[in-house]
C-alpha positions as CSV (number, residue, x, y, z in Angstrom):
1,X,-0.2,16.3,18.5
2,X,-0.8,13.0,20.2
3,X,-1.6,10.0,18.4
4,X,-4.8,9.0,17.8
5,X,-6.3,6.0,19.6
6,X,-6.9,2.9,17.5
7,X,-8.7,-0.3,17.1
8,X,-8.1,-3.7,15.5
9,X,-11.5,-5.0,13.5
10,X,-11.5,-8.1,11.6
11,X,-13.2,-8.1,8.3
12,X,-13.1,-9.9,4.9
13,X,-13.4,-9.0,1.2
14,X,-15.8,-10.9,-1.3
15,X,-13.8,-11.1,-4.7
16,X,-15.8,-12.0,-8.0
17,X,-15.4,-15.7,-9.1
18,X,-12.7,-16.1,-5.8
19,X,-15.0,-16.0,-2.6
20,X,-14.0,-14.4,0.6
21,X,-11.1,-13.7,2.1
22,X,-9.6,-12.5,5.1
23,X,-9.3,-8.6,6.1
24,X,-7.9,-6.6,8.9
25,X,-9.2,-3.4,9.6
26,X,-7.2,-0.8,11.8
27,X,-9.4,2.3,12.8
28,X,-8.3,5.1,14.3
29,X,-11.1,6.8,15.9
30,X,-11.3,9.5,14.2
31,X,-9.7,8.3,10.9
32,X,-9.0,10.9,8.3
33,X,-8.3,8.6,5.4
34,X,-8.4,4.8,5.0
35,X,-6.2,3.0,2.9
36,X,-6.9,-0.4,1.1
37,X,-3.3,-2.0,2.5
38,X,-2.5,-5.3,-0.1
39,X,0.4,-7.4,1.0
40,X,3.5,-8.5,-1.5
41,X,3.9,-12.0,-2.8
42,X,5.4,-13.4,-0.1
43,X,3.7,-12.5,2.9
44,X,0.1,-11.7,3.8
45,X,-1.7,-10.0,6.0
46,X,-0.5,-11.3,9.4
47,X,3.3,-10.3,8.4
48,X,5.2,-8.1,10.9
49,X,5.8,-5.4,8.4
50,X,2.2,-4.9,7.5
51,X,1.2,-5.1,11.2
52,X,3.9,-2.5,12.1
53,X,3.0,-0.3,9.3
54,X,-0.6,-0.4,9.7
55,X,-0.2,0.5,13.5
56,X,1.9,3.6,12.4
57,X,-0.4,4.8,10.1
58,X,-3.1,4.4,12.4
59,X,-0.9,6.9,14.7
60,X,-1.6,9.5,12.0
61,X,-5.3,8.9,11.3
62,X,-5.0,6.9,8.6
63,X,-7.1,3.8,8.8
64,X,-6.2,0.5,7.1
65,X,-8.0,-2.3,5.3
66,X,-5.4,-4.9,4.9
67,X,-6.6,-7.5,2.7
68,X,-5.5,-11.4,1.9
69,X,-5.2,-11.9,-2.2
70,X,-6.8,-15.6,-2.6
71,X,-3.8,-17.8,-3.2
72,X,-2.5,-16.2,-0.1
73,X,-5.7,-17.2,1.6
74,X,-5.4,-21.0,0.5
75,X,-1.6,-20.9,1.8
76,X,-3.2,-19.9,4.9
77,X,-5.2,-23.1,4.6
78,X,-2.3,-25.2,4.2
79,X,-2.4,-25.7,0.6
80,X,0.4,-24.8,-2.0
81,X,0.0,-22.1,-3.9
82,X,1.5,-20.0,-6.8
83,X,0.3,-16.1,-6.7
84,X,-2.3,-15.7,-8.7
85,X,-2.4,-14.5,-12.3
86,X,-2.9,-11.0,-12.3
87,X,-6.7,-10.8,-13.6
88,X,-7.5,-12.3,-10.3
89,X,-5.0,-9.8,-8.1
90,X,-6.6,-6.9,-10.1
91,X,-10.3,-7.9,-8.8
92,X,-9.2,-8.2,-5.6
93,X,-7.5,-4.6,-5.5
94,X,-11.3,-3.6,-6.9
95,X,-13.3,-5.1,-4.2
96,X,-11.1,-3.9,-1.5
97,X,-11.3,-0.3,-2.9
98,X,-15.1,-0.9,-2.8
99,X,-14.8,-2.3,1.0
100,X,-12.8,0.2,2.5
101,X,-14.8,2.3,0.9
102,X,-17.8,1.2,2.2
103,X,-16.3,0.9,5.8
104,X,-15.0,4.5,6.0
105,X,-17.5,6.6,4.1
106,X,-16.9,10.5,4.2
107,X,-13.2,10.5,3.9
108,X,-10.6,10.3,1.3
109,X,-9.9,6.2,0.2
110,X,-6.1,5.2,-0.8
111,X,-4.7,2.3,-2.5
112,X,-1.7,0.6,-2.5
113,X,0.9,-1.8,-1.4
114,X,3.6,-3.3,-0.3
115,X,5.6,-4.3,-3.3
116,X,3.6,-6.6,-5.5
117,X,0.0,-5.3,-3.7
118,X,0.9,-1.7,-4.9
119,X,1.8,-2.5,-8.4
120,X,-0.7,-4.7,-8.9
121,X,-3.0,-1.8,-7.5
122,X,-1.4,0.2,-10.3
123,X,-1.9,-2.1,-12.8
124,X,-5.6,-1.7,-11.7
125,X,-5.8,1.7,-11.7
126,X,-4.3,2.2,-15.3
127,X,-6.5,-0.7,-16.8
128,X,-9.5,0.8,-15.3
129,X,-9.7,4.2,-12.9
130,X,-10.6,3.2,-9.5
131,X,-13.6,5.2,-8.4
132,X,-13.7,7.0,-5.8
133,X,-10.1,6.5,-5.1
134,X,-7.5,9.7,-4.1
135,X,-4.4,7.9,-4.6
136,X,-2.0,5.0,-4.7
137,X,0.7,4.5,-1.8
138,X,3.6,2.1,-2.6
139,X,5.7,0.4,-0.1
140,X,8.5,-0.3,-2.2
141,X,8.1,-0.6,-5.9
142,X,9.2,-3.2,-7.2
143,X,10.9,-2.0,-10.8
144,X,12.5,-4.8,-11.8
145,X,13.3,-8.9,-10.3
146,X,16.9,-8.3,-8.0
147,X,20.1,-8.5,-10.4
148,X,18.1,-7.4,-13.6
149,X,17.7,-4.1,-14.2
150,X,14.9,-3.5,-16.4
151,X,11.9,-0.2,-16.6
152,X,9.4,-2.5,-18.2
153,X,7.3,-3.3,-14.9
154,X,7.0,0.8,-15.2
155,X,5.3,1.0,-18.4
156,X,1.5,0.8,-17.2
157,X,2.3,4.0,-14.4
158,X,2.0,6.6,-17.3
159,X,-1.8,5.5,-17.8
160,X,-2.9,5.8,-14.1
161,X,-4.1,9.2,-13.6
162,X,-4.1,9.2,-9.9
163,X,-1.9,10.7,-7.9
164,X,1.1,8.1,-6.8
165,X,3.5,8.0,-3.5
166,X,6.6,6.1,-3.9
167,X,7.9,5.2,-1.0
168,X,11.5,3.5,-1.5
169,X,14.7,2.8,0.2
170,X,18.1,3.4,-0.8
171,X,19.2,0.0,-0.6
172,X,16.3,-1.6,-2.2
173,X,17.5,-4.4,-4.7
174,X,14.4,-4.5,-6.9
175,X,14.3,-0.6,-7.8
176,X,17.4,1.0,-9.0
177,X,16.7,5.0,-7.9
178,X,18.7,5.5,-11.2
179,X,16.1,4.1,-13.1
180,X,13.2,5.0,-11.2
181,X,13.8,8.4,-10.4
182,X,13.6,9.6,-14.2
183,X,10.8,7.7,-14.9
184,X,8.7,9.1,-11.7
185,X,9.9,12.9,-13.1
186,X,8.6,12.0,-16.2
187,X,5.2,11.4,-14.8
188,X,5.2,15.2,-13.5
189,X,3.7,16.1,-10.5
190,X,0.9,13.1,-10.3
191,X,4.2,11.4,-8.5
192,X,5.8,11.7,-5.5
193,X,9.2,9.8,-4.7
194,X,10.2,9.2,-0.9
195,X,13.8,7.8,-0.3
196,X,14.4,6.3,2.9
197,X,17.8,6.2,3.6
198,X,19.5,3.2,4.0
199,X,16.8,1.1,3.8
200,X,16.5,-2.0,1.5
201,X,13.0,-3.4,0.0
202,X,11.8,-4.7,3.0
203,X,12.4,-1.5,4.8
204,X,15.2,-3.0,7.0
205,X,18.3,-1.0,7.7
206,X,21.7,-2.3,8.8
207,X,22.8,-1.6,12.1
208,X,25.8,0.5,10.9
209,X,23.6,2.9,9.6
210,X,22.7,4.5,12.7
211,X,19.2,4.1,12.3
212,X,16.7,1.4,13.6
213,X,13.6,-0.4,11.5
214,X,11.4,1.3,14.0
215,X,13.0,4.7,12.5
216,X,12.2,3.9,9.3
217,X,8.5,2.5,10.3
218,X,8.3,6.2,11.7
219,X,9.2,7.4,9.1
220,X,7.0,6.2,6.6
221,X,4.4,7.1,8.5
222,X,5.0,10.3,8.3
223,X,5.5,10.4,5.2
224,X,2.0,9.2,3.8
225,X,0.7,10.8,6.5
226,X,2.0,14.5,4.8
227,X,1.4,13.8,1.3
228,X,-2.4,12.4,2.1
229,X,-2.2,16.2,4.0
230,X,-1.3,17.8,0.7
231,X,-4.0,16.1,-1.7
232,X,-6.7,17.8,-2.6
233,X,-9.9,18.2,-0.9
234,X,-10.9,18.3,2.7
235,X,-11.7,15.6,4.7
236,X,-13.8,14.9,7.2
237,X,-12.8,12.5,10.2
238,X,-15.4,9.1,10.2
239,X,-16.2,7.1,12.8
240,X,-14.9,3.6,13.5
241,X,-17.5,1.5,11.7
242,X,-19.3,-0.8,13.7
């Protein structure tokens, strides 16, 4: 099947109490899900990993919404800026649930993450159930800060009722798979763990490995691409919005 064609729209969120910020839309035309894409604390929206990975999606008819959390925005802007606490993260996830849902009516709407975006989507999601919403993608969980083993950033993902890809590599230094994998079989069938080989939390690969980061950019795409297939529910493709 070839890939369907694609187009780059720049939006914005508006965020209780934190004003606008920036948004990047990437429709495929006709989209079959669209997913509200938050960056991790490092980076934001313009970062080659969320670029690549938003392209790919797009290549499977999943649409994107990527979205700037405010402190990001101000760094942006040439100020300074800590992340912010996580009340403010967590209304940002819910008014870019409530944009992408508004831009892609008629078709399933994900949330999720790279690293900090997706937990704090989680976080969301089990303080509050995000309407309308068929499921949370994460782009590497991050379980625990790198060196320090711990399962207490896991705690909240028993009280989110949605179902949950995990999308994790091998190598990643802020998820032990011995740790995460019993807590994600715990959780039953609501989550689904993906292990990219070889791959650390950035989704980068060493060149002895045999593989390339494109390989594992493919591959993720693929991935959400067959578990959004498996959720329940038809959808039905929507136009690009205006």
């Amino acid at each position: 099947m070839s890939a369907a064609p694609y187009r780059e729209i720049p939006s914005f969120v508006s965020v209780p109490s934190a004003g606008e910020v920036e948004a990047i839309v990437v429709h495929p035309e006709p989209a079959t899900a669209m997913l509200a894409f938050a960056h991790g604390a490092g980076a934001g929206i313009s970062h080659p990993f969320m670029q690549a990975c938003a392209v790919g999606l797009a290549r499977h008819g999943i649409g994107t919404l990527r979205y700037q959390f405010p402190y990001m925005e101000r760094r942006a802007a040439g100020e300074r800026r800590p992340p912010d606490r996580a009340p403010v993260l967590i209304a940002t996830v819910r008014a870019a649930v409530a944009r992408a849902r508004a831009l892609a009516p008629g078709v399933p709407v994900l949330a999720g993450g790279k690293s900090m975006g997706g937990r704090m989507t989680s976080l969301a999601a089990a303080e509050e159930p995000l309407r309308d919403v068929a499921g949370i993608v994460f782009f590497g969980f991050p379980l625990h800060p790198a060196g320090r083993p711990s399962i207490n950033r896991a705690a909240h993902l028993a009280d989110v009722a949605l179902p949950m890809l995990f999308l994790q590599g091998t190598r990643d230094a802020l998820a032990e798979l011995a740790l995460l994998r019993p807590i994600l079989a715990d959780l039953g069938p609501k989550a689904t763990l993906k292990e990219l080989d070889g791959a650390d939390h950035s989704f980068h690969v060493l060149k002895r490995s045999g593989r390339t980061d494109d390989d594992v950019l493919a591959e993720l795409g693929e991935s959400v691409a067959a578990w959004v297939a498996g959720l329940s529910g038809p959808a039905r493709p929507a136009a690009a919005p205006g």
